[in-house]
C-alpha positions as semicolon CSV with decimal commas, in nm:
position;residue;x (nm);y (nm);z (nm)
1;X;7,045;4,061;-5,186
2;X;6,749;4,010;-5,021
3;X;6,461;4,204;-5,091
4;X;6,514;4,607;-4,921
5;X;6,237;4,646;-4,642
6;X;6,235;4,976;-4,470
7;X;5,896;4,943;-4,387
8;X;6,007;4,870;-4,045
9;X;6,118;5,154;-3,999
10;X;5,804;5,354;-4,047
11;X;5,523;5,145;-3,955
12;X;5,268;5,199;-3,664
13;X;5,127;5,076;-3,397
14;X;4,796;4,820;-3,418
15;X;4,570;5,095;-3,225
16;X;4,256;4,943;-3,037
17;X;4,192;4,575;-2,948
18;X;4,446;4,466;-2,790
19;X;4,612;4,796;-2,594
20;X;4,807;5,079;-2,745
21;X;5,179;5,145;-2,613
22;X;5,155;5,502;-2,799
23;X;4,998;5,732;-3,018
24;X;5,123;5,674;-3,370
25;X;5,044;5,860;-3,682
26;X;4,970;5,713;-4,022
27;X;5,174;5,942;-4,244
28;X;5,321;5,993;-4,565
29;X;5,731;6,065;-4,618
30;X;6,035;6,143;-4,894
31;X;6,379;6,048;-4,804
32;X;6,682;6,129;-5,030
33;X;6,947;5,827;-5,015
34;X;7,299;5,901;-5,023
35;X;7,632;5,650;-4,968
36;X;7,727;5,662;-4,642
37;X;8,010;5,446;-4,640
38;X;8,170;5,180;-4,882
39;X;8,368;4,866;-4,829
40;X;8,385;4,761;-5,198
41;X;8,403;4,873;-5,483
42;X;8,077;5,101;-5,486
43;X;8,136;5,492;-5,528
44;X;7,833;5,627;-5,547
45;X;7,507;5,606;-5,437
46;X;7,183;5,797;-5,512
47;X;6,810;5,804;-5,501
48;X;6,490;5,820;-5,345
49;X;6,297;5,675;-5,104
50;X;5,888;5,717;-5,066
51;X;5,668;5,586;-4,787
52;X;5,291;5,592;-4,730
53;X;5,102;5,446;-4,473
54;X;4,699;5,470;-4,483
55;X;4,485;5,387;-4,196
56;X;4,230;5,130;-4,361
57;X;4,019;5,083;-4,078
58;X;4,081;4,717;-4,032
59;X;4,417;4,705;-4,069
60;X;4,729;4,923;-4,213
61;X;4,790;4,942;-4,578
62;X;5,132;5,029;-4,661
63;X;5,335;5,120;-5,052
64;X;5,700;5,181;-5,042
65;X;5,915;5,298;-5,356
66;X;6,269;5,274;-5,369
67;X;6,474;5,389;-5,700
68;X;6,869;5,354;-5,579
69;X;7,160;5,407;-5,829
70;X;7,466;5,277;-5,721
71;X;7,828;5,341;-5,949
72;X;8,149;5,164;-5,865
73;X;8,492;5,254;-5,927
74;X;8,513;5,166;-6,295
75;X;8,183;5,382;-6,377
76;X;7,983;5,127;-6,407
77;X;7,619;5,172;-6,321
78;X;7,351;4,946;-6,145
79;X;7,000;5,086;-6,096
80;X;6,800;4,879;-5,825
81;X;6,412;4,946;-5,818
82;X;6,168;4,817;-5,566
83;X;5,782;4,799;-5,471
84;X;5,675;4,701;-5,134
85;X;5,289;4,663;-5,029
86;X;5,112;4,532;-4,740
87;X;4,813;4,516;-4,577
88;X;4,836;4,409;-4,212
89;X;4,496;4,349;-4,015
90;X;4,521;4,587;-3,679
91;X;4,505;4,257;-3,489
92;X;4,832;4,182;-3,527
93;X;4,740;3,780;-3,692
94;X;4,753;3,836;-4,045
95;X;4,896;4,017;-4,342
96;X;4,933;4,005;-4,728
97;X;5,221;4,128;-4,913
98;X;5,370;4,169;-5,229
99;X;5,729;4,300;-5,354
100;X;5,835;4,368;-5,691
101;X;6,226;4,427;-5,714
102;X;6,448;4,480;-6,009
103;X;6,809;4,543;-6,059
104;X;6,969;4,611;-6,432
105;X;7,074;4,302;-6,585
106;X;6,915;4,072;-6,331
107;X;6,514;3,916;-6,364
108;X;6,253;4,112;-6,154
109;X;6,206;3,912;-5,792
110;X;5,845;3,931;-5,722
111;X;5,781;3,802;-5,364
112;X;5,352;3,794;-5,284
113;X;5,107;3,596;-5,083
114;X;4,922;3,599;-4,741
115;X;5,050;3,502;-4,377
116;X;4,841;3,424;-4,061
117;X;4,941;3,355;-3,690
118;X;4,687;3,139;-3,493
119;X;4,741;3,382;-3,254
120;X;4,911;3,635;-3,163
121;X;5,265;3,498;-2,935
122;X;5,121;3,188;-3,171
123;X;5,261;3,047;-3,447
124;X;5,162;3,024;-3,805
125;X;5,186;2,994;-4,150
126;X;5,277;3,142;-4,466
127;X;5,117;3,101;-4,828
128;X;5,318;3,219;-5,130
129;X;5,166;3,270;-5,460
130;X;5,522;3,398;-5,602
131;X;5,756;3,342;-5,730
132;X;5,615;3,004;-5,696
133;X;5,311;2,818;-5,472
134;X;5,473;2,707;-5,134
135;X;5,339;2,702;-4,779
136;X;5,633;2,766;-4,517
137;X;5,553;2,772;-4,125
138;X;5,614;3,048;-3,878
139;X;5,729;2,983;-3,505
140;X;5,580;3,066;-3,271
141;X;5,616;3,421;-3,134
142;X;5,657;3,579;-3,509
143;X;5,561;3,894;-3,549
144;X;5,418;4,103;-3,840
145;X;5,605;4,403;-3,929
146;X;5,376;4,691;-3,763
147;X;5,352;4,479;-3,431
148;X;5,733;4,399;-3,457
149;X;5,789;4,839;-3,440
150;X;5,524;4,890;-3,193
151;X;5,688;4,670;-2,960
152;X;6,052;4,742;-3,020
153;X;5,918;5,159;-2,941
154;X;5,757;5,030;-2,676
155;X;6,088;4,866;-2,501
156;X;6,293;5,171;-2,597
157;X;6,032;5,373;-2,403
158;X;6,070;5,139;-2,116
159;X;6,407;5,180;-2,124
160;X;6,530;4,844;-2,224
161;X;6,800;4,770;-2,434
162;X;6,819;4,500;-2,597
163;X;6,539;4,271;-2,777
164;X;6,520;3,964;-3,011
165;X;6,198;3,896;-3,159
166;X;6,136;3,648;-3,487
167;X;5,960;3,812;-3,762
168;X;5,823;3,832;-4,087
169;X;5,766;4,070;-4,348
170;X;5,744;3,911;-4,695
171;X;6,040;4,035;-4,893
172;X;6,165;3,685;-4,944
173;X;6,011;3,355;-5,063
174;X;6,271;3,236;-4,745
175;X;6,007;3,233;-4,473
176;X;6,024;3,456;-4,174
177;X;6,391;3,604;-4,011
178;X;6,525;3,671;-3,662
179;X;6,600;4,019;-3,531
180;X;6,849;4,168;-3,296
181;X;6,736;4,487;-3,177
182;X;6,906;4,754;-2,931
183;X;6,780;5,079;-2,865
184;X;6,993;5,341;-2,665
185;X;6,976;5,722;-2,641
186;X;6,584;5,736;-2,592
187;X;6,486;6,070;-2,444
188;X;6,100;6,220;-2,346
189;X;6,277;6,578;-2,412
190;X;6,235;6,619;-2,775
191;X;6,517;6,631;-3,002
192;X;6,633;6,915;-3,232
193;X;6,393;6,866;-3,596
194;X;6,329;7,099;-3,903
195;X;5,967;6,927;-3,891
196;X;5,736;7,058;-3,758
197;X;5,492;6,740;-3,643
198;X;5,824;6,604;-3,468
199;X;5,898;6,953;-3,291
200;X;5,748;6,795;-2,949
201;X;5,747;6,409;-2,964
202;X;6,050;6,230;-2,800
203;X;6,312;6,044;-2,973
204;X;6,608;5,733;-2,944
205;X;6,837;5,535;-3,140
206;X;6,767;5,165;-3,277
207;X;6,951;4,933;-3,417
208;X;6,822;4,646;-3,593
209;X;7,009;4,339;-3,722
210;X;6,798;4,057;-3,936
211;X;6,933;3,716;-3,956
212;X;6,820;3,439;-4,168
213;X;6,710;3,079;-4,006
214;X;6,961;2,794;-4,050
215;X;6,872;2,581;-4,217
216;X;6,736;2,218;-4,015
217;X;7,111;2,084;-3,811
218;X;7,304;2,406;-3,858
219;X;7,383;2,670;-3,654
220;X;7,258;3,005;-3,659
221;X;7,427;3,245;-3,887
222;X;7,668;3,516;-3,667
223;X;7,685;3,772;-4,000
224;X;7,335;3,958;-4,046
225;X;7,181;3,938;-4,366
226;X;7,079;4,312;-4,336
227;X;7,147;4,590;-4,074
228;X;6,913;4,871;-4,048
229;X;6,995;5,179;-3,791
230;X;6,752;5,506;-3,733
231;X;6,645;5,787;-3,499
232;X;6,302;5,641;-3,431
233;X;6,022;5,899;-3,284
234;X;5,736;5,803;-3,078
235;X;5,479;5,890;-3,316
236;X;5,594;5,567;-3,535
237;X;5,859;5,809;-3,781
238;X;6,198;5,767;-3,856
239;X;6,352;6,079;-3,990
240;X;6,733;5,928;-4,076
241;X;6,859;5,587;-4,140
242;X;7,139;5,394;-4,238
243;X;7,047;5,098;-4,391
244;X;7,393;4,857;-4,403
245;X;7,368;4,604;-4,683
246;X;7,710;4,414;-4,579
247;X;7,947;4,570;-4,892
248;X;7,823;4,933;-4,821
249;X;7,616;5,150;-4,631
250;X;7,324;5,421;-4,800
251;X;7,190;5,727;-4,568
252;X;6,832;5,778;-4,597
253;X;6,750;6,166;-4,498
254;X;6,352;6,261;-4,451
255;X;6,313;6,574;-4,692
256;X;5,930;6,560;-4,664
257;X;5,672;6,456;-4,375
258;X;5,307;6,487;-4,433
259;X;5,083;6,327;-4,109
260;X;4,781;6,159;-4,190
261;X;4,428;6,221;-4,004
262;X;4,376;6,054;-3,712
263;X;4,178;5,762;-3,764
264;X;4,026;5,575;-4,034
């Protein structure tokens, strides 16, 4: 499995620079995880989910924590753990990352190094220090993971529908993916929310669908390696998610939402 990143799902928008589609808030959130649905042999599914996002003045520094149980029919259990952390420069041209996964019975996959675009549309490069040395290129057009949200919340405020955009967000020593993205539903009234800062920011629906790059001579893969679907707000928050990993599907429900100060 490749590494979890729901980062996507909650990053912001590079603000100054280069022009702002939309006022996003750094913020901090809990989700509880839940299965949603199962096509295997998994039963059960439980966890927790935190996110925090810091504006750091030049850039965006980001630490997710996932702790997911998962028990199949026999009663068997499998507890997956994983660290995400970036810091992405609010230009949009480079990031470092590092992710620190383990599953029971398994060795830890620790993903880390630093990635820069020549410019931004540009392409560029990718320097892994784990889980061994390696330089891998970028095409042209990749996209770091804050830029990649700002501009699909940007098209869904636009109205459009559908988007693919190549990106990259360091959970894999693989290099950089391609996403399929379609928004629908999104609405400037806002929607029904127990939380507060979301009571009067508008709302839609995205799905996105990451595929892997063939390899050089074959064609591109028509299964997704990983699905992710949320309601996305305009602010840069996703209160619910279903996060598809092929064999079974976990809910991820917002239980706490704490809004950073404006600015760095």
């Amino acid at each position: 499995m490749r590494g979890v990143w729901l980062g996507l799902a909650l990053s912001t928008l590079i603000c100054g620079g280069r022009g702002e589609a939309a006022e996003l808030a750094a913020h901090s959130a809990v989700y509880k995880l839940s299965l949603e649905s199962s096509k295997g042999d998994i039963e059960v599914a439980s966890g927790t989910m935190t996110y925090e996002m810091i504006d750091a003045c030049e850039g965006w520094a980001v630490h997710q924590h996932l702790s997911m149980l998962l028990s199949n029919h026999d009663g068997q259990d499998v507890k997956m753990m994983s660290d995400y952390n970036t810091f992405e420069a609010k230009d949009g041209l480079s990031m470092r990352f590092r992710m620190h996964q383990v599953t029971d019975g398994e060795a830890p996959d620790d993903v880390a190094g630093d990635a820069k675009l020549e410019r931004l549309g540009g392409k560029g490069s990718v320097t892994y220090t784990l889980p061994e040395p390696a330089t891998k290129a970028l095409p042209p057009g990749t996209m770091f993971p804050t830029l990649h949200t700002a501009t699909i919340l940007d098209a869904a405020q636009q109205k459009k529908k559908f988007l693919t955009l190549p990106v990259f967000d360091g959970t894999s020593a693989d290099g950089g993916q391609t996403s399929s993205v379609v928004m629908t539903g999104w609405d400037k009234a806002p929607a029904l929310t127990k939380l507060a800062p979301l009571a009067a920011v508008p709302s839609g629906r995205v799905r996105i669908a990451f595929f892997d790059k063939p390899n050089a001579g074959t064609s591109e893969a028509q299964q997704p390696d990983y699905e992710v679907a949320m309601r996305y707000w305009a602010n840069g928050v996703a209160d619910q998610m279903s996060m598809d990993f092929g064999d079974f599907v976990v809910s991820a429900q917002i239980e706490k939402l704490t809004l950073g100060k404006p600015g760095c």
